[in-house]
C-alpha positions in Angstrom: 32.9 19.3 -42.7 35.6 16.8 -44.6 39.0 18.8 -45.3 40.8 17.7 -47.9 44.1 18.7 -47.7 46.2 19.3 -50.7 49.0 16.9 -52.1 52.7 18.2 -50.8 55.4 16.7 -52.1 58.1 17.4 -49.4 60.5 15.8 -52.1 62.0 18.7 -52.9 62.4 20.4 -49.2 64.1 16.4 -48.4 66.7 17.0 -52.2 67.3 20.5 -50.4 67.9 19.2 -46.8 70.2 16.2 -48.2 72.2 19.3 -50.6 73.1 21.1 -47.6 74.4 17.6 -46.0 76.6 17.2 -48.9 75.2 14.1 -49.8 72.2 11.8 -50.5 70.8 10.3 -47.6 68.9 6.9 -48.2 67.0 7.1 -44.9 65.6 9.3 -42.1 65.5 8.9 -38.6 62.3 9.6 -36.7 62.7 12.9 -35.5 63.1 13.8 -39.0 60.0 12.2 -40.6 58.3 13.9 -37.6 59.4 17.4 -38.6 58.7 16.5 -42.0 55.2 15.5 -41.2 54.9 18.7 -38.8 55.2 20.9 -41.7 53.4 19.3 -43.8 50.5 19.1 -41.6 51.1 23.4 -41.3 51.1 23.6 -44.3 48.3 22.0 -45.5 46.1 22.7 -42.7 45.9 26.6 -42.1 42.4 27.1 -40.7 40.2 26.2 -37.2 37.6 23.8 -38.5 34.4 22.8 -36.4 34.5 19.5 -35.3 31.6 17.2 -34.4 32.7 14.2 -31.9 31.9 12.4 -28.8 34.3 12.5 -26.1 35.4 9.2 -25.2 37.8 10.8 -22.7 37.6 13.3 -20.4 40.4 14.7 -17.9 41.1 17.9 -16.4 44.8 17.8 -15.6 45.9 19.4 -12.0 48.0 22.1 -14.4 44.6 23.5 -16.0 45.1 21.8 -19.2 41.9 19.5 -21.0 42.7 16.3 -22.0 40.3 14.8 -24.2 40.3 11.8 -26.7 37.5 11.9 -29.8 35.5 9.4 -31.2 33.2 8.6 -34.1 31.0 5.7 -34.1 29.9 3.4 -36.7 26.1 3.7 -38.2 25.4 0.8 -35.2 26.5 2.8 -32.4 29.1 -0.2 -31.3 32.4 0.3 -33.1 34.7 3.2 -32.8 35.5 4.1 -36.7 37.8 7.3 -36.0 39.7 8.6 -32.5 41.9 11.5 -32.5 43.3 13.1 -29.3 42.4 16.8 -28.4 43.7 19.3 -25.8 42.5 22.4 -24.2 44.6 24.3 -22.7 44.5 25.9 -19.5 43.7 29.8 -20.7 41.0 28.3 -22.7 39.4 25.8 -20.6 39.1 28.6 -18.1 37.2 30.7 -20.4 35.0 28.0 -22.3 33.9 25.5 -19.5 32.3 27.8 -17.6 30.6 29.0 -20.5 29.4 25.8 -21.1 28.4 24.1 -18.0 25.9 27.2 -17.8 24.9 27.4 -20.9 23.7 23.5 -20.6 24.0 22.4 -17.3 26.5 20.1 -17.9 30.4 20.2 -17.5 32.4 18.8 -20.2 32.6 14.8 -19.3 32.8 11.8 -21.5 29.7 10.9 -23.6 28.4 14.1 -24.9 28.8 14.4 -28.2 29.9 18.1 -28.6 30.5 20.6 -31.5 34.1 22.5 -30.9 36.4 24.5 -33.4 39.8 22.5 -33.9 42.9 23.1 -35.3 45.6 20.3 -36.3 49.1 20.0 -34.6 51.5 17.5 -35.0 54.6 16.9 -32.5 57.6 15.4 -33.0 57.2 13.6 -29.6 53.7 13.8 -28.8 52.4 12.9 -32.5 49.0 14.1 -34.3 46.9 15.8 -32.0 43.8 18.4 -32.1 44.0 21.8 -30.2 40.6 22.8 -28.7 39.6 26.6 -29.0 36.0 26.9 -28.7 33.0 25.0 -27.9 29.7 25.3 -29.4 27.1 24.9 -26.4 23.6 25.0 -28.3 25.2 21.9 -30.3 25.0 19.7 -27.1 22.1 21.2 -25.6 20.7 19.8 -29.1 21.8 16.1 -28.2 21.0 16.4 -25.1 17.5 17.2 -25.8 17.4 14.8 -28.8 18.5 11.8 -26.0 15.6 13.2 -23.4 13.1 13.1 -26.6 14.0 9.6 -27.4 13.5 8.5 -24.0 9.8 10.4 -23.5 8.9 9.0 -27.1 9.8 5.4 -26.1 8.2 5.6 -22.9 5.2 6.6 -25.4 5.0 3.9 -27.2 5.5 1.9 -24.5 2.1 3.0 -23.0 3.7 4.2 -20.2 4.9 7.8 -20.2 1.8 9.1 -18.2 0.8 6.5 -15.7 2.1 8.0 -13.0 -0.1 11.1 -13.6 -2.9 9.7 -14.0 -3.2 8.5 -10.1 -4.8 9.8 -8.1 -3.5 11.8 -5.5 -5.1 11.1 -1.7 -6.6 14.0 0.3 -4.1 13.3 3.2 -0.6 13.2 2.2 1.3 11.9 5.8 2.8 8.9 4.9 5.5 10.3 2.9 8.8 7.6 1.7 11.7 10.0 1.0 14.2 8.5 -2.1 17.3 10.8 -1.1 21.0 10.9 0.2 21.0 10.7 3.9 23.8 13.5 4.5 22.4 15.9 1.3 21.5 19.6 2.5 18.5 19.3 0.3 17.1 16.5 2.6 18.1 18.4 5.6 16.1 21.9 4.2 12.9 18.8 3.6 12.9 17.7 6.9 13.2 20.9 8.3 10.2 22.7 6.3 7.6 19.6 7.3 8.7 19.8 11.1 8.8 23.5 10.9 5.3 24.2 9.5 3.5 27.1 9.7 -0.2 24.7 10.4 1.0 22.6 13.0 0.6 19.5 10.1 2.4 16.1 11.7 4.2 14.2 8.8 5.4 10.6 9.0 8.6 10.5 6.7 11.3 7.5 6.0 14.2 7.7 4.0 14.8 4.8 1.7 18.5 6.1 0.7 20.4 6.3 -2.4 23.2 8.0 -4.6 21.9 11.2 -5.9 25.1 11.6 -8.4 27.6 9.6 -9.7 27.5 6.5 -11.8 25.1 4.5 -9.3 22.7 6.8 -9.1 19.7 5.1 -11.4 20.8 1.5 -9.9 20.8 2.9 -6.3 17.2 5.0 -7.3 15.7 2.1 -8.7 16.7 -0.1 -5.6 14.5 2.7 -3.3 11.9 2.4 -5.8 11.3 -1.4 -5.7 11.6 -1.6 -1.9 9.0 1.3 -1.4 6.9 -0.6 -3.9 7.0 -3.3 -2.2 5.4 -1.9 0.4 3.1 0.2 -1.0 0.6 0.3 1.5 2.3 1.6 3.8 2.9 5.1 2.0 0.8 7.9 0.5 3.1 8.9 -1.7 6.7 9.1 -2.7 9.1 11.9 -2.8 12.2 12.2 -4.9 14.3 15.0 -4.1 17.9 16.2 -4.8 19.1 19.4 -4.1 22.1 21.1 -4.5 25.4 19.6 -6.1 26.4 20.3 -9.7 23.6 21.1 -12.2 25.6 18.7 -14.3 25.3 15.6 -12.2 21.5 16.2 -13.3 22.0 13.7 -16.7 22.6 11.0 -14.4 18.9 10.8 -14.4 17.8 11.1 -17.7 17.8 7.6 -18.6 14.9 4.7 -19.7 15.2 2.5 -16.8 14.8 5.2 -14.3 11.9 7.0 -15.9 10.1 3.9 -16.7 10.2 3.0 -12.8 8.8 6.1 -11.7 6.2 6.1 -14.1 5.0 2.5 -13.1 5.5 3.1 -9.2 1.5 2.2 -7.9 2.3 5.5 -5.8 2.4 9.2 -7.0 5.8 10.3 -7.3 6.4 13.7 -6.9 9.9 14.8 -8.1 12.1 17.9 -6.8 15.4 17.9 -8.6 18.1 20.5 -9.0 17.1 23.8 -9.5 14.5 26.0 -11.4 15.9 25.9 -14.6 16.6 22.2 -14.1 14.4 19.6 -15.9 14.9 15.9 -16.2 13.3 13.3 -17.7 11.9 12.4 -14.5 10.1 15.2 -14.4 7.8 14.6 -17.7 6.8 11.6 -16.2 5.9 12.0 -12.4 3.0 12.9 -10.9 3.9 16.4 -9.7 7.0 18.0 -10.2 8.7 20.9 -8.5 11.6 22.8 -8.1 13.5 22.1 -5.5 13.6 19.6 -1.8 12.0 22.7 0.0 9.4 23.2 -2.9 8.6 19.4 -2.4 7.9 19.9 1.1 5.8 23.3 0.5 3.9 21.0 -1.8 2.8 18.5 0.8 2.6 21.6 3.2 0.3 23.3 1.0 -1.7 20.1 0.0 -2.4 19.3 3.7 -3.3 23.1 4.5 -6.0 22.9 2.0 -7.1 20.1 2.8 -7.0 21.7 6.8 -8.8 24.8 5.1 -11.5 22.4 4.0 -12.0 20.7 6.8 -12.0 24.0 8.7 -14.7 24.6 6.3 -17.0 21.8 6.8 -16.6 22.8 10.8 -18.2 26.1 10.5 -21.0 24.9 7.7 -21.9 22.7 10.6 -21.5 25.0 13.6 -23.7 27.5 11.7 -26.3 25.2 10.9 -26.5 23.3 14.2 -27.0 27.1 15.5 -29.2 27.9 12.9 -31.2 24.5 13.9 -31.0 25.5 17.5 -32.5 29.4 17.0 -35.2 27.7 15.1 -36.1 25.2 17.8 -35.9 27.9 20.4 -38.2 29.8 19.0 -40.6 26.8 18.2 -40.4 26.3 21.7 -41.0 30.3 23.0 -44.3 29.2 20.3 -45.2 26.1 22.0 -44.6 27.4 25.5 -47.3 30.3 24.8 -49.3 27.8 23.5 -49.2 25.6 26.4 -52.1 26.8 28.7 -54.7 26.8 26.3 -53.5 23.4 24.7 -53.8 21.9 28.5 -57.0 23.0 28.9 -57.9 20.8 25.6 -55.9 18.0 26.5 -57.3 17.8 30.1 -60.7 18.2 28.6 -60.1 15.6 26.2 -58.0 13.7 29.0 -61.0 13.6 31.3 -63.5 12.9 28.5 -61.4 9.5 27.2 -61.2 8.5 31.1 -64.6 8.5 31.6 -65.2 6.5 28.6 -62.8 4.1 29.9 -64.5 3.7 33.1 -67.6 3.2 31.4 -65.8 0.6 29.2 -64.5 -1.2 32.2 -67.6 -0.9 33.4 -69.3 -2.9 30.5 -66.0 -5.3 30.4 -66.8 -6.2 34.1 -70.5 -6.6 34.4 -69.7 -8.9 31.2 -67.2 -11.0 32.6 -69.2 -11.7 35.5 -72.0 -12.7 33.9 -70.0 -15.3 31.8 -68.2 -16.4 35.0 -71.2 -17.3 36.6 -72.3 -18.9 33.6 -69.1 -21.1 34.0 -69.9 -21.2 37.0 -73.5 -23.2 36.8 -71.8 -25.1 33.9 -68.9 -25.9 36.4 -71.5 -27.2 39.1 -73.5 -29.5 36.7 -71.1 -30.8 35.1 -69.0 -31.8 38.3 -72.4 -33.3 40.2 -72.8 -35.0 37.4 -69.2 -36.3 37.0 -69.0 -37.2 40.9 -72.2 -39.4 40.7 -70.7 -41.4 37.6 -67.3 -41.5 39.7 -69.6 -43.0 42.7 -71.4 -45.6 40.8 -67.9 -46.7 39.3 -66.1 -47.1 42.4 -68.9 -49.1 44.0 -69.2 -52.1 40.9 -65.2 -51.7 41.5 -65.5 -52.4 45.4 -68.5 -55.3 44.7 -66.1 -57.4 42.1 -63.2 -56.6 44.8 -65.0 -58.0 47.5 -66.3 -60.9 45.3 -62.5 -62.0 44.0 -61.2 -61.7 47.8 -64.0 -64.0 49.0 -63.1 -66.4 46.0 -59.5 -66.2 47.3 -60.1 -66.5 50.9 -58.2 -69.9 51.9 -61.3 -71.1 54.7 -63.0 -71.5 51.3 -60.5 -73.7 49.9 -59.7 -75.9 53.5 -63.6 -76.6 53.1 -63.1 -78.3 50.0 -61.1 -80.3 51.1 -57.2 -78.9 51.2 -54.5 -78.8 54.0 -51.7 -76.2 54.5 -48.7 -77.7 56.0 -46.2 -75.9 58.5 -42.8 -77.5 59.8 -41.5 -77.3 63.6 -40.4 -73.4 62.8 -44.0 -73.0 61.5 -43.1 -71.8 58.0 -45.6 -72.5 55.4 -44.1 -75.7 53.4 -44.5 -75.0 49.6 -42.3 -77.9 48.4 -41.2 -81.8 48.8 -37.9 -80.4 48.6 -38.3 -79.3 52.3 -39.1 -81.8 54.1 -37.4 -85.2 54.6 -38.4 -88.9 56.5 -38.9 -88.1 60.3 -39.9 -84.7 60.3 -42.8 -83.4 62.0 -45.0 -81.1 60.1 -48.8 -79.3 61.4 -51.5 -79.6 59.0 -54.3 -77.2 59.5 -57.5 -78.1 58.1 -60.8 -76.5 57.8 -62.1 -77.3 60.8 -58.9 -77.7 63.6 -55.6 -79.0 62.4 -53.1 -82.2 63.1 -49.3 -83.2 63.6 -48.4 -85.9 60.9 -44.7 -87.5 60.9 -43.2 -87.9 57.4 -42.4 -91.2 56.6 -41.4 -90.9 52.7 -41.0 -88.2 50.7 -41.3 -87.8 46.9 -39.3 -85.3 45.3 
């Protein structure tokens, strides 16, 4: 709502002011333009008028008191086109921050844009200010929703908003990467519950650490986010949880980046943030969400117990038919055991009968095999009396040429016609000129006797 406030002339009030001085003043000093200012600003605004604004400043002041500093923004969102400071004071603060922080889970902080009645002082010392009476909760709760709704629909259009959700969850969930603060009851009360189960169910948990409020906390999420990634592997699924602490600290995770890495993690995320009433943005976009740390863990709990209950399940389908398999086999065996004399009878019968047509086979197979043995047999014999008188025959032109070619070789038959061997003094047979030289004495035997010659020459 624009106020327009009505033209004062203070000219008069400054004619009256210089009367009762006695003379005309031709200037004022600054404690008088102030006053003059003050009054005209009382004058010309009267009422309380509702105020829309973000709070670019926020301070609560050790004495109770608000400090705050308004701002409006140009249509671009980057330039500040109005400020104006504002102060609640301590009686009021008391009564409407409370109000407030429950009525939207947030306390008064800068960066909400808020809705709060106003009226206009002016000091002489502290200048133009606006005093804070009353807040209008359902205005913020409006942004605040608007800024969640932005995010979800951007997420949207990025493909991305239900990603998460649509993996799917693993029968076993053991492996279990924790994104928490270390020293946080809520991560304490998680621990606890999984150790602590009512099943006996053994969880393998690690805590990738981060700031759960603050102004690090989606930098410091994100961080544990790409190093359980990373190793994805490794884990079943992933657990956020953040119990506790202010239900205003809860906007710290209602932003783009954060919600865009939980809905692209290649795990499902299963989210447990605040309290019941509390929702984030986180929670549209993982996998499972639930209330609270020790709702995450009776979720895992529960999960694992079914899946116990189903195996449990399995166990007695088989037990009962393995006994259902076994009565039936006993009593085809109680059948087969009264059926067992008679059914000996037959199969000795029939035993008896196939060995005595055996033996008569053998029988046959024997007298058969003789007979062609003996055959072999007489083959054998011909065939070798045969082969032994060829052999014979063979051997005996073999001996005949023998004895002819020895005879031809025989050296008597060579002395006759007419050749010598020669031996020297050692009586070695002399082959060659070579051995021999003038003087020596050599024995030549001939056919008939033999004779000592002396060399006299010799020709090599």
């Amino acid at each position: 709502m624009q106020i327009i406030p009505k033209n004062i002339v203070v000219g008069k009030r400054f004619i009256n002011f210089a009367r009762e001085k006695s003379f005309i003043m031709q200037s004022l000093t600054l404690f008088e333009l102030n006053q003059l200012v003050r009054e005209t600003l009382e004058q010309t605004f009267t009422d309380a008028y509702w105020l829309e604004a973000e709070l670019a400043e926020a301070r609560l002041a050790s004495n109770g008191h608000f400090y705050v500093e308004f701002a409006q923004r140009d249509a671009s969102g980057r330039q500040f086109i109005a400020r104006a400071r504002g102060t609640m004071w301590a009686r009021a603060y008391a009564l409407q921050a409370p109000l407030f922080e429950r009525a939207t889970g947030e306390r008064l902080r800068a960066g909400l844009k808020v809705r709060v009645l106003v009226s206009v002082e002016f000091h002489e010392v502290y200048g133009y200010s606006l005093n804070i009476q009353e807040i209008d909760p359902a205005f913020t709760l409006g942004e605040m929703a608007l800024r969640c709704r932005e995010i979800l629909d951007q997420l949207e259009a990025d493909g991305i908003l239900h990603d998460n959700q649509q993996l799917p969850l693993p029968r076993l969930l053991k492996r279990v990467a924790v994104v928490s603060s270390a020293g946080a009851a809520g991560y304490g009360d998680f621990q606890h519950q999984l150790l602590n189960n009512d099943y006996g169910l053994f969880f393998h948990c690690q805590l990738f650490p981060a700031v759960m409020q603050g102004a690090h906390v989606e930098e410091s999420v994100m961080a544990a986010l790409a190093a359980i990634a990373d190793e994805a592997e490794k884990w079943d699924c992933v657990v956020v949880i953040r119990g506790g602490g202010a239900t205003s600290d809860l906007s710290d995770f209602n932003t783009y980046s954060l919600a865009a890495a939980v809905a692209q993690m290649p795990l499902p995320v299963i989210v447990g943030i605040g309290h019941e009433r509390d929702e984030t943005v986180l929670d549209a976009v993982a996998h499972t969400r639930v209330k609270t740390p020790t709702a995450a863990a009776a979720f895992l709990i529960e999960h694992g117990a079914d899946e116990l209950a189903a195996l449990q399940h399995f166990s007695t389908v088989i037990v009962q038919g393995a006994q259902q398999r076994l009565n039936s086999s006993h009593q085809r065996l109680l059948q087969l055991t009264s059926q067992l004399p008679r059914v000996s009878v037959l199969t000795l019968r029939e035993a008896a009968h196939s060995h005595e047509l055996l033996n008569r086979s053998i029988l046959q197979a024997a007298h058969l095999r003789l007979e062609r043995a003996d055959n072999q047999v007489v083959q054998l014999q011909t065939r070798f009396t045969q082969a032994s008188r060829l052999r014979l025959e063979r051997a005996a032109s073999q001996v005949a040429q023998l004895q002819a070619r020895l005879t031809a070789l025989d050296p008597v038959h060579q002395l006759r016609r007419g050749f010598a061997l020669a031996y020297d003094a050692q009586g070695r047979l002399l082959t060659s000129a070579a051995q021999l030289q003038a003087g020596d004495s050599v024995c030549l035997r001939l056919s008939e006797g033999s004779a000592t010659a002396q060399i006299t020459h010799v020709q090599p």
